[in-house]
Biotite code that builds the C-alpha atoms (Angstrom):
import biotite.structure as struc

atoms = struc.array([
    struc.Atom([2.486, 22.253, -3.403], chain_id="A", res_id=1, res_name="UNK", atom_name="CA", element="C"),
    struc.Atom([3.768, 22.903, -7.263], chain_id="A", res_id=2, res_name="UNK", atom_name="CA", element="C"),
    struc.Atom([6.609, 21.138, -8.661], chain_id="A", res_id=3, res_name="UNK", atom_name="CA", element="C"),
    struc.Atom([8.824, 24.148, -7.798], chain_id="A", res_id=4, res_name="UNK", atom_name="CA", element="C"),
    struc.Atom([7.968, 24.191, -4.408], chain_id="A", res_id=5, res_name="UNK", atom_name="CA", element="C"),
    struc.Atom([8.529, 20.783, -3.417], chain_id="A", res_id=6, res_name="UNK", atom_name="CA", element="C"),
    struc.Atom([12.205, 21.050, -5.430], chain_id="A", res_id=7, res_name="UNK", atom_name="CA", element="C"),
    struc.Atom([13.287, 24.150, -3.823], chain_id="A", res_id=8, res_name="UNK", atom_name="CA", element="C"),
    struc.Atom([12.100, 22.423, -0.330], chain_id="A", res_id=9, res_name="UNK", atom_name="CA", element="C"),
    struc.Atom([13.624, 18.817, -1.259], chain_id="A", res_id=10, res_name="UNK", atom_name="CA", element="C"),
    struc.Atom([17.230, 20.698, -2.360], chain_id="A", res_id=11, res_name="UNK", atom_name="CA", element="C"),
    struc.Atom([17.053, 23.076, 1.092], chain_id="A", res_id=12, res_name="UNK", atom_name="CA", element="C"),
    struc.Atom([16.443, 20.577, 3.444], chain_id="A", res_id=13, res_name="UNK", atom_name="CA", element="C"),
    struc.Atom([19.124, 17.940, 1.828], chain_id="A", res_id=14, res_name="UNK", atom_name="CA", element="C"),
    struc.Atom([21.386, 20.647, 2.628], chain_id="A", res_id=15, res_name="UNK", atom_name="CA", element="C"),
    struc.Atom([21.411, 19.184, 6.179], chain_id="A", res_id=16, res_name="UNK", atom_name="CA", element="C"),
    struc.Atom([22.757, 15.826, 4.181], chain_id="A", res_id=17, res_name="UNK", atom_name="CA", element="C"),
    struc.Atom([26.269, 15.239, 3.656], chain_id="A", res_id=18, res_name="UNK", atom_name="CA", element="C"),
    struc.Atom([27.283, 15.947, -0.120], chain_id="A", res_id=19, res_name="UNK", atom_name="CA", element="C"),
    struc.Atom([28.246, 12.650, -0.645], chain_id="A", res_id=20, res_name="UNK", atom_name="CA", element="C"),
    struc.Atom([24.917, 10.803, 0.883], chain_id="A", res_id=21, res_name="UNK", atom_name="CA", element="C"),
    struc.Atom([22.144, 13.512, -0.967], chain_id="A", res_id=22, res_name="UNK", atom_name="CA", element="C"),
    struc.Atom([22.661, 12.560, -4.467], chain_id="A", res_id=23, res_name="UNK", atom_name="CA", element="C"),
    struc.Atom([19.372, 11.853, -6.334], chain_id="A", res_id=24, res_name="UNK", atom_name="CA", element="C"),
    struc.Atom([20.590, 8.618, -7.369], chain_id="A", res_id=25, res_name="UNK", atom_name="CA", element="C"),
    struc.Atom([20.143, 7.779, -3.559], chain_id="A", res_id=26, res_name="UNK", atom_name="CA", element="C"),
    struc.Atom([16.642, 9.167, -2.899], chain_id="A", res_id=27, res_name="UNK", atom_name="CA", element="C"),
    struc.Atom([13.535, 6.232, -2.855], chain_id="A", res_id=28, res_name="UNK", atom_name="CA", element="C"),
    struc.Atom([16.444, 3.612, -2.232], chain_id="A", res_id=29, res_name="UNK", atom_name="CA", element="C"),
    struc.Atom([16.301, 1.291, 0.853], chain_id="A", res_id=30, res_name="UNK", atom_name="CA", element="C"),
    struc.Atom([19.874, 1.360, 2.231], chain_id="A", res_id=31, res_name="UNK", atom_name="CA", element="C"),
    struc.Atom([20.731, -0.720, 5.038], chain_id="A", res_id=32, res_name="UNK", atom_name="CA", element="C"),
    struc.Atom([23.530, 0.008, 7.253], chain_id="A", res_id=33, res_name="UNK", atom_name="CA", element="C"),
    struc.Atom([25.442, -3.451, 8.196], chain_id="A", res_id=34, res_name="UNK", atom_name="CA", element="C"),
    struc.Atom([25.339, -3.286, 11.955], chain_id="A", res_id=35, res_name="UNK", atom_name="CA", element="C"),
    struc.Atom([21.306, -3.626, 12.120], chain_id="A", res_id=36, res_name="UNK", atom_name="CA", element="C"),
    struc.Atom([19.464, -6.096, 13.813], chain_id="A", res_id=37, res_name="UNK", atom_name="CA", element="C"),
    struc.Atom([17.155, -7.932, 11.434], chain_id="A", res_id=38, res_name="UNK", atom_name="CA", element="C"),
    struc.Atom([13.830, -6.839, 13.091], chain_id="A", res_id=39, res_name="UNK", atom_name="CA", element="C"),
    struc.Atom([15.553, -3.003, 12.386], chain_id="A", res_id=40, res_name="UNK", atom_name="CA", element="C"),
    struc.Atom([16.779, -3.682, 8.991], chain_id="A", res_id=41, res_name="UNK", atom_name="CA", element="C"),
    struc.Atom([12.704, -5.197, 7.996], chain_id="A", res_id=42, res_name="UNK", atom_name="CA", element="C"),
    struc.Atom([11.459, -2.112, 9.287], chain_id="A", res_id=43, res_name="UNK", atom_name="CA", element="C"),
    struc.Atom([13.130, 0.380, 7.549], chain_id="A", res_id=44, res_name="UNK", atom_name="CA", element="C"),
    struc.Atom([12.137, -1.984, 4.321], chain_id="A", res_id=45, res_name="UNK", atom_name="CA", element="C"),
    struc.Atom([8.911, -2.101, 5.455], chain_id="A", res_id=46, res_name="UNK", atom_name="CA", element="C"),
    struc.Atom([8.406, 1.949, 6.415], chain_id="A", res_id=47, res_name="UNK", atom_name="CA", element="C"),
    struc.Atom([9.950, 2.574, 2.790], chain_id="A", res_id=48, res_name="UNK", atom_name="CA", element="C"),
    struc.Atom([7.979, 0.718, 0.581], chain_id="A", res_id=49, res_name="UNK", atom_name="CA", element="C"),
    struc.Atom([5.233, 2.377, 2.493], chain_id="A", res_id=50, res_name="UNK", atom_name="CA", element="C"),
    struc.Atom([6.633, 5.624, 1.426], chain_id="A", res_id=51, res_name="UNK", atom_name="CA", element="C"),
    struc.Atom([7.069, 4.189, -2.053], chain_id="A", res_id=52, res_name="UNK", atom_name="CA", element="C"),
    struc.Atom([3.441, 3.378, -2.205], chain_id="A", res_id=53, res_name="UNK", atom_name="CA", element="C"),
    struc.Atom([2.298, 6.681, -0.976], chain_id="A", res_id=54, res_name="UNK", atom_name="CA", element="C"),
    struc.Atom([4.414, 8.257, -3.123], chain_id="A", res_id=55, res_name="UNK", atom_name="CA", element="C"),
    struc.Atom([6.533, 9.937, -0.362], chain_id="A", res_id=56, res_name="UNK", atom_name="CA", element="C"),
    struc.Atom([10.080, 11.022, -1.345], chain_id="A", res_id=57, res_name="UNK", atom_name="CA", element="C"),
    struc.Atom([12.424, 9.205, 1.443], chain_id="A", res_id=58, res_name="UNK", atom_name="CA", element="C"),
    struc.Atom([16.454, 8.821, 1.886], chain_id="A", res_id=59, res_name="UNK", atom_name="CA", element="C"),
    struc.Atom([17.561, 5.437, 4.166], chain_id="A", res_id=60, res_name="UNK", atom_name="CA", element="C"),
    struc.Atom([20.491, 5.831, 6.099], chain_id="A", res_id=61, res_name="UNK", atom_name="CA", element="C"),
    struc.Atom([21.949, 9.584, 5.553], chain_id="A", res_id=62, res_name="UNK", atom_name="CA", element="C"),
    struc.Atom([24.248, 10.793, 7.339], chain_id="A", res_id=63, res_name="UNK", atom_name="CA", element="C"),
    struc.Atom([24.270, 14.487, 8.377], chain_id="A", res_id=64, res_name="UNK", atom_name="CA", element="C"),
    struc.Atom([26.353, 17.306, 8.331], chain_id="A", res_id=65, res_name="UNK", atom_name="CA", element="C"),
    struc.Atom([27.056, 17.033, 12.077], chain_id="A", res_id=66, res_name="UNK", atom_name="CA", element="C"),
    struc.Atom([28.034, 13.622, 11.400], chain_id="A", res_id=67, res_name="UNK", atom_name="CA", element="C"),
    struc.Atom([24.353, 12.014, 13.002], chain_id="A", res_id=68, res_name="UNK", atom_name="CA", element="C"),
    struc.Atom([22.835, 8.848, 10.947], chain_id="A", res_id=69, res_name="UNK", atom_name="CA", element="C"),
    struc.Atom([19.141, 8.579, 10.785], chain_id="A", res_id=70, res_name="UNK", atom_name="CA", element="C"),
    struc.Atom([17.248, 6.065, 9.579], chain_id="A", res_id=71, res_name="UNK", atom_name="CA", element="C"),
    struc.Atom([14.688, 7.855, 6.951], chain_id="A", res_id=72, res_name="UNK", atom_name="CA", element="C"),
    struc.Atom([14.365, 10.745, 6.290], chain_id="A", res_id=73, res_name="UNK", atom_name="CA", element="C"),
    struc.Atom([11.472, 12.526, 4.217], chain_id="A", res_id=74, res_name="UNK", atom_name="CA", element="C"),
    struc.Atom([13.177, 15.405, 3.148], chain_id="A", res_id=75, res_name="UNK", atom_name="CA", element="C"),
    struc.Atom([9.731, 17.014, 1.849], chain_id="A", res_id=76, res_name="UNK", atom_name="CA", element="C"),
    struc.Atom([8.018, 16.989, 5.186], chain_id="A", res_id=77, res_name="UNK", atom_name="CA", element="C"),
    struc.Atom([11.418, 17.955, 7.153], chain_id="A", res_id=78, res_name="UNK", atom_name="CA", element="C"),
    struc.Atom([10.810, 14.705, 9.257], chain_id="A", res_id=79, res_name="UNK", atom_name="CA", element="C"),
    struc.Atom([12.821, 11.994, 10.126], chain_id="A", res_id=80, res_name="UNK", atom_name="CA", element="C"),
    struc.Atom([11.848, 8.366, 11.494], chain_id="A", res_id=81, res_name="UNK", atom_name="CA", element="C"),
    struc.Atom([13.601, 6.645, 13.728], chain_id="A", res_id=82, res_name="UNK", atom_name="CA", element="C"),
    struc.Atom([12.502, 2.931, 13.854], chain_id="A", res_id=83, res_name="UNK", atom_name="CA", element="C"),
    struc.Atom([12.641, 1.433, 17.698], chain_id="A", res_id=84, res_name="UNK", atom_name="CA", element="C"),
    struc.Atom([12.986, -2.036, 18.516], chain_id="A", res_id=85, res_name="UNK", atom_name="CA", element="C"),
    struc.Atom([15.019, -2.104, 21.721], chain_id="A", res_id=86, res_name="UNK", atom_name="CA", element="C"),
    struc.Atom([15.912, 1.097, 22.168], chain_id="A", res_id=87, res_name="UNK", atom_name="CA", element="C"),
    struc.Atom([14.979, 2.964, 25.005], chain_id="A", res_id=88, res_name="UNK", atom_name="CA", element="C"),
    struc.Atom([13.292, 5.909, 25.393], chain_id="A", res_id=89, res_name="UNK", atom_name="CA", element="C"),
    struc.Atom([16.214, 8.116, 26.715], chain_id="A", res_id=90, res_name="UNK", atom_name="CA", element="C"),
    struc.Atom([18.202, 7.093, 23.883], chain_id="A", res_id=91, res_name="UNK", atom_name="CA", element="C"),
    struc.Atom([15.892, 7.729, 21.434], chain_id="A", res_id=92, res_name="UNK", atom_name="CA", element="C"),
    struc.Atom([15.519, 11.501, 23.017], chain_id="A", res_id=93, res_name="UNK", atom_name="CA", element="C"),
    struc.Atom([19.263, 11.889, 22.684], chain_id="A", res_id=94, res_name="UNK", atom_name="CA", element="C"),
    struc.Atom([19.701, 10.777, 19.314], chain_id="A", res_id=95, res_name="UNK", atom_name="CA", element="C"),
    struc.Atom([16.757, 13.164, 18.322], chain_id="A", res_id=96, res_name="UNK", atom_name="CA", element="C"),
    struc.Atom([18.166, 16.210, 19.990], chain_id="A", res_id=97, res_name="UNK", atom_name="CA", element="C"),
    struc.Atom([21.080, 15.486, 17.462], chain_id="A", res_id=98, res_name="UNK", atom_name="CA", element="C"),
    struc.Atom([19.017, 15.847, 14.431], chain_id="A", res_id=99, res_name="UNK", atom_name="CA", element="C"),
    struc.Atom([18.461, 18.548, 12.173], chain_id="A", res_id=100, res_name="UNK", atom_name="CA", element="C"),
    struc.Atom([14.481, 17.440, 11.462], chain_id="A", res_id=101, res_name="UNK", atom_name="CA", element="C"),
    struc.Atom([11.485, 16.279, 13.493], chain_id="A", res_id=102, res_name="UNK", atom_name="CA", element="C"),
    struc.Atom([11.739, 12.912, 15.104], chain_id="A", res_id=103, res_name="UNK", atom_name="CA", element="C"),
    struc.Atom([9.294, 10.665, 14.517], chain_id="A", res_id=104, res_name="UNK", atom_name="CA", element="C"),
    struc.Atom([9.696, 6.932, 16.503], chain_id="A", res_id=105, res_name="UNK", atom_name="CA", element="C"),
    struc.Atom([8.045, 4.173, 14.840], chain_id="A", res_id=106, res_name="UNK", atom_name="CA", element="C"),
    struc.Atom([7.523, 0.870, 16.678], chain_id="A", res_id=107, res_name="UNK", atom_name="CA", element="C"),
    struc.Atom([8.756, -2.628, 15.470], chain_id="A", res_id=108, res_name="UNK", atom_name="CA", element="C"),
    struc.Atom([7.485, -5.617, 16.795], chain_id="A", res_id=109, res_name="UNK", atom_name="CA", element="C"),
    struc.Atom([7.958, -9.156, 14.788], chain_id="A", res_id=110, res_name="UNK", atom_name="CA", element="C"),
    struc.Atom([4.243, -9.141, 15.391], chain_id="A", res_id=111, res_name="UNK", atom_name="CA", element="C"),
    struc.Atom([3.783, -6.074, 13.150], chain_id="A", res_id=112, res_name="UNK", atom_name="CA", element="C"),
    struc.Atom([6.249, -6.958, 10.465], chain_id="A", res_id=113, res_name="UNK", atom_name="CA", element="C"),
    struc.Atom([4.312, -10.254, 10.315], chain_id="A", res_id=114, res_name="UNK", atom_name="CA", element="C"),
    struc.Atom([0.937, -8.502, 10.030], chain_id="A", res_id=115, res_name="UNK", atom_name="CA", element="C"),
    struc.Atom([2.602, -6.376, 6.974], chain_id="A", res_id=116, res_name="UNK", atom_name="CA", element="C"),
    struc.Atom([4.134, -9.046, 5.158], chain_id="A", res_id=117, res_name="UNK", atom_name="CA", element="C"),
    struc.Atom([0.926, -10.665, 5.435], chain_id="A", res_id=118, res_name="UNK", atom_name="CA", element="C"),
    struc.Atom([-1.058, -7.491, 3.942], chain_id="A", res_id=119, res_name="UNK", atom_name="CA", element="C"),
    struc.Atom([2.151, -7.138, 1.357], chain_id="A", res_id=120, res_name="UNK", atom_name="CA", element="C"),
    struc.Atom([1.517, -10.431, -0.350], chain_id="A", res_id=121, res_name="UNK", atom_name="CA", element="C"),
    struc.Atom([-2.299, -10.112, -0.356], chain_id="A", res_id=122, res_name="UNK", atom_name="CA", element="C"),
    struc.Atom([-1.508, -7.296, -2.370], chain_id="A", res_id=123, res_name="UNK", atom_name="CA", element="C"),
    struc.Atom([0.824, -8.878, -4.933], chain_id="A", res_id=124, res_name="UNK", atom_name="CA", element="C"),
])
């Protein structure tokens, strides 16, 4: 994909993004939204800096147009990820019939934030 391909699809699908939340100041910044669990809040860190290694444009915590907060979305692939640590799978269904994008879940478990913490400061 050319550079004006991925901007005209990273400016359409922000337009699901509420004006205030799509700035590019916010895009590749890990937001964390002050209700979170801890396990929830490391894996959204964890998922990002993923994306940040990968090179993977990401938004934390935006809030849509119909009013819906995901957790990341990657505005270039249309895809948003969810990260599950106790919630179930019916609620994870609703939430994603609210959303604009694909759903992706991704599983947290303070096993696999330790194994990637572990692999993060190997790598420092």
């Amino acid at each position: 994909m050319n550079r004006r391909m991925r901007y005209d699809k990273l400016n359409k699908n922000l337009q699901s993004v509420r004006a205030s939340n799509r700035h590019s100041s916010h895009l590749n910044c890990i937001r964390i939204n002050n209700p979170h669990q801890i396990l929830h809040a490391l894996g959204i860190i964890f998922r990002c800096l993923e994306h940040l290694k990968d090179g993977r444009v990401f938004l934390t915590e935006p809030i849509f147009n119909n009013g819906t907060r995901a957790d990341i979305l990657l505005p270039l692939l249309g895809q948003i990820e969810e990260i599950m640590v106790s919630e179930t799978k019916e609620r994870f269904e609703k939430k994603a019939s609210l959303y604009p994008f694909k759903v992706v879940p991704v599983k947290v478990t303070k096993e696999s934030l330790e194994a990637q913490f572990k692999v993060l400061l190997r790598n420092c």
